[in-house]
mmCIF file of the C-alpha atoms, coordinates in Angstrom:
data_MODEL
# 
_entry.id   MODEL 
# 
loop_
_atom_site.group_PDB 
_atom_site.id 
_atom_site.type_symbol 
_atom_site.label_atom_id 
_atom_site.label_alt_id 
_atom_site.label_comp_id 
_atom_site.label_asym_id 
_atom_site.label_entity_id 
_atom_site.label_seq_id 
_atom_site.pdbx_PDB_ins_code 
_atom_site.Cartn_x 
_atom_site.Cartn_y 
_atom_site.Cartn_z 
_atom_site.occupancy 
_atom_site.B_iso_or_equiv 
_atom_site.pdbx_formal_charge 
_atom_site.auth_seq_id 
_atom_site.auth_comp_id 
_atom_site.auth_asym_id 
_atom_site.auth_atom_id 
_atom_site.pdbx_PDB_model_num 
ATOM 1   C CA . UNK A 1 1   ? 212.690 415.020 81.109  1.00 0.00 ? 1   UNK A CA 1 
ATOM 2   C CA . UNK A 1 2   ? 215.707 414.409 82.419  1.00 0.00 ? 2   UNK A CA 1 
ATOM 3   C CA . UNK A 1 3   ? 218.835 415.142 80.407  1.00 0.00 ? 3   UNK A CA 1 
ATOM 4   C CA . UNK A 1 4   ? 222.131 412.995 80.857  1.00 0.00 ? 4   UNK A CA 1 
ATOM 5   C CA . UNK A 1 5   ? 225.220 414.328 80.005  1.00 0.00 ? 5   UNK A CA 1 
ATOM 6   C CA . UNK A 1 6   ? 228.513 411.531 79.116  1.00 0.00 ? 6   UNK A CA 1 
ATOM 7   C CA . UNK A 1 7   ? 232.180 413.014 79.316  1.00 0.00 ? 7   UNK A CA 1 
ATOM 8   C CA . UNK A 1 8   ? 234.461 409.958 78.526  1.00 0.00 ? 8   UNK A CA 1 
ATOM 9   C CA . UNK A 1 9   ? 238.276 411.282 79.355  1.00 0.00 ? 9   UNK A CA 1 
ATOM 10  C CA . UNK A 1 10  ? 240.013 408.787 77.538  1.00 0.00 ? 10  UNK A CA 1 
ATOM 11  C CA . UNK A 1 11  ? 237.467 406.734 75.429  1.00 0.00 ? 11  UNK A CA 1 
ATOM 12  C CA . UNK A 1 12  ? 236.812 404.240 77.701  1.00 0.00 ? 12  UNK A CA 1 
ATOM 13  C CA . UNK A 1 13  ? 234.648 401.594 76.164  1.00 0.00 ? 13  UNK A CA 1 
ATOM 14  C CA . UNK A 1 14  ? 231.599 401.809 78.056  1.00 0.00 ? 14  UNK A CA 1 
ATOM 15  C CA . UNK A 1 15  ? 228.134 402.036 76.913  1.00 0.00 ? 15  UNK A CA 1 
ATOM 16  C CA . UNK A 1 16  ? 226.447 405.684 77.447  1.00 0.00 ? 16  UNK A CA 1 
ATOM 17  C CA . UNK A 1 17  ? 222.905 404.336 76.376  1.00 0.00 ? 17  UNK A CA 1 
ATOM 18  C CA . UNK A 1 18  ? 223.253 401.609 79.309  1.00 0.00 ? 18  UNK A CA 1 
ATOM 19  C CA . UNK A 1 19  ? 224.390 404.384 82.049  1.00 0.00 ? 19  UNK A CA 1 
ATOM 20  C CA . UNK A 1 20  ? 221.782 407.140 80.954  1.00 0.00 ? 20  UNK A CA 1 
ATOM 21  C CA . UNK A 1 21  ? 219.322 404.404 81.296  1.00 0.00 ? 21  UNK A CA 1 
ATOM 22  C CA . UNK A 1 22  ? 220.487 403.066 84.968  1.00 0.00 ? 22  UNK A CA 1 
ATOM 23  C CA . UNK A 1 23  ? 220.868 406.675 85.715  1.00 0.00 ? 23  UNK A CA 1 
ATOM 24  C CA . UNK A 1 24  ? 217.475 407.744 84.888  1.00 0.00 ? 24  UNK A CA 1 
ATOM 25  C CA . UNK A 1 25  ? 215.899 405.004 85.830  1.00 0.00 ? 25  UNK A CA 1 
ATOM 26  C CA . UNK A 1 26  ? 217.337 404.874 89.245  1.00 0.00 ? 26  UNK A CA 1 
ATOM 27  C CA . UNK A 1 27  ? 215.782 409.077 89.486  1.00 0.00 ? 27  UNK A CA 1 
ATOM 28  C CA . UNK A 1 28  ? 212.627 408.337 88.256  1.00 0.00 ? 28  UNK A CA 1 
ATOM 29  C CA . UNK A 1 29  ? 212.011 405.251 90.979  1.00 0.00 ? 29  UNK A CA 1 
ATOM 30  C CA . UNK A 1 30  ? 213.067 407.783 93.178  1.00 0.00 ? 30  UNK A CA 1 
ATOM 31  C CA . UNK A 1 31  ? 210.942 410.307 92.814  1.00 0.00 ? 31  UNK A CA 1 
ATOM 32  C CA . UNK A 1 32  ? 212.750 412.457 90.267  1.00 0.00 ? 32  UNK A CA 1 
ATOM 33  C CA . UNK A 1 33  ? 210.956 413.057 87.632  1.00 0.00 ? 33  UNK A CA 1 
ATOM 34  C CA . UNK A 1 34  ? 211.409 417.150 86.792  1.00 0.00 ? 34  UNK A CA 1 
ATOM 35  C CA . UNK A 1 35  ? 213.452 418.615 84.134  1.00 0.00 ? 35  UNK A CA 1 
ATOM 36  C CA . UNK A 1 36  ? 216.809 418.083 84.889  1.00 0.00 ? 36  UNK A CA 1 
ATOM 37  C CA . UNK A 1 37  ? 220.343 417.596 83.894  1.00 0.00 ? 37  UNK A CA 1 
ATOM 38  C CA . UNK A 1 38  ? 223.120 415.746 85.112  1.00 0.00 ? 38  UNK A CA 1 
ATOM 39  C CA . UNK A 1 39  ? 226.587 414.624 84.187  1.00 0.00 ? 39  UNK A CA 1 
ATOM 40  C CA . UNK A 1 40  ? 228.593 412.067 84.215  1.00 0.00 ? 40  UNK A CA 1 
ATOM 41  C CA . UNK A 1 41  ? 232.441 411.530 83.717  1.00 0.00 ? 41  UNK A CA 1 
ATOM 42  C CA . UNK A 1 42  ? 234.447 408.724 83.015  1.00 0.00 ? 42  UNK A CA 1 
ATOM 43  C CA . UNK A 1 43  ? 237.937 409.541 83.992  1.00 0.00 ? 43  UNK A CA 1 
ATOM 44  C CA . UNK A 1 44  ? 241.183 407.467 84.944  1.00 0.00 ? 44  UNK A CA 1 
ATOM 45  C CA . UNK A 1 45  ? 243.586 407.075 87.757  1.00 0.00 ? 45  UNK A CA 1 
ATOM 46  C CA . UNK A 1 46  ? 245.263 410.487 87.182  1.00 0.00 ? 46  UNK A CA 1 
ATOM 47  C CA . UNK A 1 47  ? 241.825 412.412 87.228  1.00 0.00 ? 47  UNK A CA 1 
ATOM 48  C CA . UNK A 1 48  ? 240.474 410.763 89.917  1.00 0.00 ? 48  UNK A CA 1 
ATOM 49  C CA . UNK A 1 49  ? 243.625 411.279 91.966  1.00 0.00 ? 49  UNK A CA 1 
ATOM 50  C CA . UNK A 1 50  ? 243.300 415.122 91.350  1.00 0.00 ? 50  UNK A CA 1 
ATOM 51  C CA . UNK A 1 51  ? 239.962 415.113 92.124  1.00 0.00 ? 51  UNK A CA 1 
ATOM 52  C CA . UNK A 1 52  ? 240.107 413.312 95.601  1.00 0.00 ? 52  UNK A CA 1 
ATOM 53  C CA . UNK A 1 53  ? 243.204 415.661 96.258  1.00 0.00 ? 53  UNK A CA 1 
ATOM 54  C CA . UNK A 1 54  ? 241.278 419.028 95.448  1.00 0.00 ? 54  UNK A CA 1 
ATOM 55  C CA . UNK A 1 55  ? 237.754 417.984 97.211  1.00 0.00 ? 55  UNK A CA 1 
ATOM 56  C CA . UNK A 1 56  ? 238.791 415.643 100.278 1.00 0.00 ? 56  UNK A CA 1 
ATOM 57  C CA . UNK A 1 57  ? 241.546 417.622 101.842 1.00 0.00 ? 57  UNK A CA 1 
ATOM 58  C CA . UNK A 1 58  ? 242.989 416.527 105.144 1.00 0.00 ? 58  UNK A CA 1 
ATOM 59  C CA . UNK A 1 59  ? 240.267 413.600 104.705 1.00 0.00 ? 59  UNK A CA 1 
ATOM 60  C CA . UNK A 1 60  ? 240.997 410.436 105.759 1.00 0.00 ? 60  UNK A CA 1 
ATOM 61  C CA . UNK A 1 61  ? 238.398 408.880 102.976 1.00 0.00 ? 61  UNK A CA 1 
ATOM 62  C CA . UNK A 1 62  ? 241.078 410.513 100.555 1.00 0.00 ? 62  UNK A CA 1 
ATOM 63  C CA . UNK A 1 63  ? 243.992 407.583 101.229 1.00 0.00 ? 63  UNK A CA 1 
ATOM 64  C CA . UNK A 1 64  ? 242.056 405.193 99.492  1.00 0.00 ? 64  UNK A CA 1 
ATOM 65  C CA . UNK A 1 65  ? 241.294 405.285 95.658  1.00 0.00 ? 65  UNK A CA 1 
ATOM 66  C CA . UNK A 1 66  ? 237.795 406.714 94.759  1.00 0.00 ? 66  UNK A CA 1 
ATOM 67  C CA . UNK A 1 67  ? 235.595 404.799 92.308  1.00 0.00 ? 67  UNK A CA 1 
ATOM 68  C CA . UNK A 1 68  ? 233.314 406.975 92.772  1.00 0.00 ? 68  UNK A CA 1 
ATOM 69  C CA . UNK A 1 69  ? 232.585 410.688 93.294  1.00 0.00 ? 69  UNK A CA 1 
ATOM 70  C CA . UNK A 1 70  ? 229.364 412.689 93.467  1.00 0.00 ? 70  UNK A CA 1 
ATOM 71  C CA . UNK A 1 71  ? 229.005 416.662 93.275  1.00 0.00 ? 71  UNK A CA 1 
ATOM 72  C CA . UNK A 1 72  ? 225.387 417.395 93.462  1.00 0.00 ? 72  UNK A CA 1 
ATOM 73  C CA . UNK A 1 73  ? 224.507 421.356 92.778  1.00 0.00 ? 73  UNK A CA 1 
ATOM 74  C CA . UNK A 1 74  ? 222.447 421.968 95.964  1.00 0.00 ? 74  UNK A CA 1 
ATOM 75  C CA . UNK A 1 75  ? 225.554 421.729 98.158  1.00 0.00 ? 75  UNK A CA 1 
ATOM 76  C CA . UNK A 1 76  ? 227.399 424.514 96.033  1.00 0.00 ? 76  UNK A CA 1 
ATOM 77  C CA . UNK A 1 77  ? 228.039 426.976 98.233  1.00 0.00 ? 77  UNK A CA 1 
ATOM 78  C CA . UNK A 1 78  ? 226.695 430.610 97.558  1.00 0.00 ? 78  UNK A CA 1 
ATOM 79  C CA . UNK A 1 79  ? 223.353 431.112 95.442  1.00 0.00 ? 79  UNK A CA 1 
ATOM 80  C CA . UNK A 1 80  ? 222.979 430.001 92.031  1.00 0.00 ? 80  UNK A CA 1 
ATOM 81  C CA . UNK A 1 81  ? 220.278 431.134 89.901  1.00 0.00 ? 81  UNK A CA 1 
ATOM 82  C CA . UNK A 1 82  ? 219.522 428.905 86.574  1.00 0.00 ? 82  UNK A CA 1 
ATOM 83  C CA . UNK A 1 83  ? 218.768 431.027 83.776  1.00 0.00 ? 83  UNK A CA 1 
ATOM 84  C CA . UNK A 1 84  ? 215.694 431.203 82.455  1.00 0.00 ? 84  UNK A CA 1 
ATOM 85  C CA . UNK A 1 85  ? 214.598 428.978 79.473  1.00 0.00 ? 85  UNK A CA 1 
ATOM 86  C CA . UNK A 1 86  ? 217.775 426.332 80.775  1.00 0.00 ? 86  UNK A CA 1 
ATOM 87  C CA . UNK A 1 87  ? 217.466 422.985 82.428  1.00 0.00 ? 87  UNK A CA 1 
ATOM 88  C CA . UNK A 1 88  ? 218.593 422.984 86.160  1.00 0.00 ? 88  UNK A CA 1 
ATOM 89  C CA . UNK A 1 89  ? 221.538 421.031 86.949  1.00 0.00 ? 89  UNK A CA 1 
ATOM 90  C CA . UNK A 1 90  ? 220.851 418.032 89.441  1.00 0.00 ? 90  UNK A CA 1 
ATOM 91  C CA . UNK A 1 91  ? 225.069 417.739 89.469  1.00 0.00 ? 91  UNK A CA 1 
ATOM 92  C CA . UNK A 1 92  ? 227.730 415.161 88.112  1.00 0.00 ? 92  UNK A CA 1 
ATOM 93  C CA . UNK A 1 93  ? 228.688 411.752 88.796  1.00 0.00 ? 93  UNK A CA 1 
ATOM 94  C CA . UNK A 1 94  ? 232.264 411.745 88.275  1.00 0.00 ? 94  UNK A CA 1 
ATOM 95  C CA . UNK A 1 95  ? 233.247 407.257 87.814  1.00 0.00 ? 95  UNK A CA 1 
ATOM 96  C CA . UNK A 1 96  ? 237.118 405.849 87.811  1.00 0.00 ? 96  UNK A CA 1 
ATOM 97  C CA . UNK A 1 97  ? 237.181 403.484 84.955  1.00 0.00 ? 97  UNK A CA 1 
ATOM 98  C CA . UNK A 1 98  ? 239.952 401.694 86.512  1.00 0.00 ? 98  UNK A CA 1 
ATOM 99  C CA . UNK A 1 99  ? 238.132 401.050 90.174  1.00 0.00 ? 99  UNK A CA 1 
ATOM 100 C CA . UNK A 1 100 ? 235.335 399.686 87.854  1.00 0.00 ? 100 UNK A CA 1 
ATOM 101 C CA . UNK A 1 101 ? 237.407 397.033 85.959  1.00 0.00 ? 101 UNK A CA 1 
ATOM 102 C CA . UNK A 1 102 ? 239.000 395.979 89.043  1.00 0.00 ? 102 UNK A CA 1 
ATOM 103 C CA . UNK A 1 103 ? 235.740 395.660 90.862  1.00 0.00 ? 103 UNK A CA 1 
ATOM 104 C CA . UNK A 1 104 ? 234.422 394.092 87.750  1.00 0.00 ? 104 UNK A CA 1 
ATOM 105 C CA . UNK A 1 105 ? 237.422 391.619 87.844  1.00 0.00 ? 105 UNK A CA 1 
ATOM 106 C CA . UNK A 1 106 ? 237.013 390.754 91.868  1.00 0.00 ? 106 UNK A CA 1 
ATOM 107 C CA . UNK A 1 107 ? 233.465 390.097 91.090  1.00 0.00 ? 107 UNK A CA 1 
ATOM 108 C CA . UNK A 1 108 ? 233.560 388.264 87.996  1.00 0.00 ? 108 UNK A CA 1 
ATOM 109 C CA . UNK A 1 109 ? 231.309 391.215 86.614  1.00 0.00 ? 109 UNK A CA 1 
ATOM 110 C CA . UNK A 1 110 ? 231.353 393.268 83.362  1.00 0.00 ? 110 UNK A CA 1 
ATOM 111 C CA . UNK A 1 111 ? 232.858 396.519 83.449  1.00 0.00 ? 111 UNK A CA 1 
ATOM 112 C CA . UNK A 1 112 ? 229.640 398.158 81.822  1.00 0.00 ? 112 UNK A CA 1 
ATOM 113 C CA . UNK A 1 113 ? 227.681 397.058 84.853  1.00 0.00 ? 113 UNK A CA 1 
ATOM 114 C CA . UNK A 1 114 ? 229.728 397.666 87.541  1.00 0.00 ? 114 UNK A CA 1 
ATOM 115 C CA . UNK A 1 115 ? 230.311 401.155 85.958  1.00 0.00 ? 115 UNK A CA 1 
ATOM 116 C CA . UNK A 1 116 ? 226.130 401.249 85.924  1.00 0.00 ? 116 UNK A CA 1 
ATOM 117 C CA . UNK A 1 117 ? 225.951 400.457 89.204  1.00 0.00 ? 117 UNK A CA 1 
ATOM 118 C CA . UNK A 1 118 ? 228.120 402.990 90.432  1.00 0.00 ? 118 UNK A CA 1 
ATOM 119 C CA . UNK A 1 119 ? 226.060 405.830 88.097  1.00 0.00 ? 119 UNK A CA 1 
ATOM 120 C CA . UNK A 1 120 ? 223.002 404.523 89.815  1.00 0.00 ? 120 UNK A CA 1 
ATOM 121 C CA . UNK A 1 121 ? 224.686 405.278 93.460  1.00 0.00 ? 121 UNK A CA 1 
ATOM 122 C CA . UNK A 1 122 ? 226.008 408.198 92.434  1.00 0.00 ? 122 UNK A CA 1 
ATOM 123 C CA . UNK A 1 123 ? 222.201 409.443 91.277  1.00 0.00 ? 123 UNK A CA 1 
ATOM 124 C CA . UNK A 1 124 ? 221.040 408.478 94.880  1.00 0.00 ? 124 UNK A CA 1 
ATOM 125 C CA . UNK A 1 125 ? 223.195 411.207 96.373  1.00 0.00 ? 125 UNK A CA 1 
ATOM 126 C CA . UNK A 1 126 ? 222.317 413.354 93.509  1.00 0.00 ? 126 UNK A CA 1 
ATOM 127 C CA . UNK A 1 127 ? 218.538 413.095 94.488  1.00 0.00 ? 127 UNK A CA 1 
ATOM 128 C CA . UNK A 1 128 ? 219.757 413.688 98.142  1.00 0.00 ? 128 UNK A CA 1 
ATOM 129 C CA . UNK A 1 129 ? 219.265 410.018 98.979  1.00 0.00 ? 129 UNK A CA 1 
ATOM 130 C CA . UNK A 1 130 ? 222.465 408.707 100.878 1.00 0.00 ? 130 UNK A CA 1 
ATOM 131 C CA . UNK A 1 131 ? 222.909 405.477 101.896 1.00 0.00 ? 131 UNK A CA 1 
# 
């Protein structure tokens, strides 16, 4: 089974049923279909801006604003052993709720599925699929 996590920064109104769906959905086509966990965050402008700072140093992908950020737990570095009788952690999908209203905007979209579609390309990478 695979567990999905939903951290919502600011109570953005988004749908968690709709993005553990896409999100498990997108594994399972993919191949993914142990136990395992993953998490997602909805965060704003401030967030993402500390995030992109702290993980894309010196990077020139870091001048633009992020909608999207992926931090899947086989590229931790160092060894990490899951305890026994715990899920493993596939990693977390970390979303800017503000890239995802103006995308939805641009495209004449709704938030909830641009937001879905991100989750789903952020599971990709997750599963080691990058594309």
């Amino acid at each position: 089974m695979i567990s999905i996590k939903i951290f919502n920064q600011s109570n953005f109104p988004v749908s968690a049923s709709k993005i553990k769906k896409t999100i498990k959905d997108t594994l399972k086509s993919n191949g993914v279909v142990s136990n395992f966990e993953v998490s997602v965050a909805i965060v704003g402008v401030q967030k993402m801006n500390e995030l992109v700072d702290e993980y894309y140093k010196g990077d020139p992908e870091g001048q633009f604003e992020h909608p999207i950020l992926t931090f899947p737990s086989n590229e931790i570095k160092g060894k990490f052993v899951t305890p026994p009788g715990s899920t493993p952690d596939l990693g977390e999908i970390v979303i800017s709720y503000s890239s995802a209203v103006e995308e939805a905007n641009e495209k004449g979209k709704l938030v909830d599925d641009v937001i879905c579609d991100l989750a789903a390309h952020g599971a990709l990478h997750l599963a080691g699929i990058h594309h």
